[in-house]
N, C-alpha and C positions, 0 to 999 in steps of 0.2 A: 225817764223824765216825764212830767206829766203835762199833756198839751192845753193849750189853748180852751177854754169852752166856749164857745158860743152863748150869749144869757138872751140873747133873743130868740133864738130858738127853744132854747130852753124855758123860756116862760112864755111861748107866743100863745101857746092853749089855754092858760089861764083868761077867765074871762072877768072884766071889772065890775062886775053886780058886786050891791053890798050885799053884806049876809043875812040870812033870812032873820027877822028879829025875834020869831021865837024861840030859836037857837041862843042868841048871845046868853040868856041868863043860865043856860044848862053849860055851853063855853067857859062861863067865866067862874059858874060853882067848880067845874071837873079842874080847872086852874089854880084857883085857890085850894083845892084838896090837895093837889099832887106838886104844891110847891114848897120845898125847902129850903132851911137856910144853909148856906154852903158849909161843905164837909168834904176835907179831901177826901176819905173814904168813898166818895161816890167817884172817884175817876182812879183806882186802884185797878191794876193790869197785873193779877198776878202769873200770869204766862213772860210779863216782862221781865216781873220778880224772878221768877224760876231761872229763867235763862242767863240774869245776871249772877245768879247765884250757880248754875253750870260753868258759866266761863271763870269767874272765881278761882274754882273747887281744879280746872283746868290749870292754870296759869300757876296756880299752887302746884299743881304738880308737874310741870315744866321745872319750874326753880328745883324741885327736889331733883329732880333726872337730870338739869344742869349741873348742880352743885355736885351732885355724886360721879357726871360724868368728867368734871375738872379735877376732881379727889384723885381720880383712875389716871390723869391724865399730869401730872404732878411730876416733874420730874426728880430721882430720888423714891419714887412710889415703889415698893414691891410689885411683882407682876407676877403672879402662880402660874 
């Protein structure tokens, strides 16, 4: 479970100066460059992917060892 934060602590360092104003046009070009229009492609997790396709490819083969081991299990069934 994940606790409590603290946002005072957490932000007491920050100091309220504005920002230096030769900075803001270099700021607001590197912003304009580096923004996009939304694309779910930019939030794909294929380690989520993968895994949900592990558990999958699993539970598929639960069913098959279930279903074969109800076959075995039948009664009437041959037994060698």
């Amino acid at each position: 479970m994940r606790k409590h934060r603290d946002e005072d602590a957490d932000f007491a360092n920050i100091d309220d100066d504005t920002a230096d104003p030769k900075m803001m046009p270099l700021v607001q070009q590197l912003i304009r460059q580096q923004t996009r229009h939304w694309d779910g492609k930019m939030v794909a997790d294929p380690v989520q992917e993968r895994l949900l396709e592990i558990i999958a490819l699993k539970k598929k083969a639960l069913r098959k060892h279930s279903k074969s081991q109800s076959k075995a299990a039948e009664p009437g069934a041959a037994r060698i």
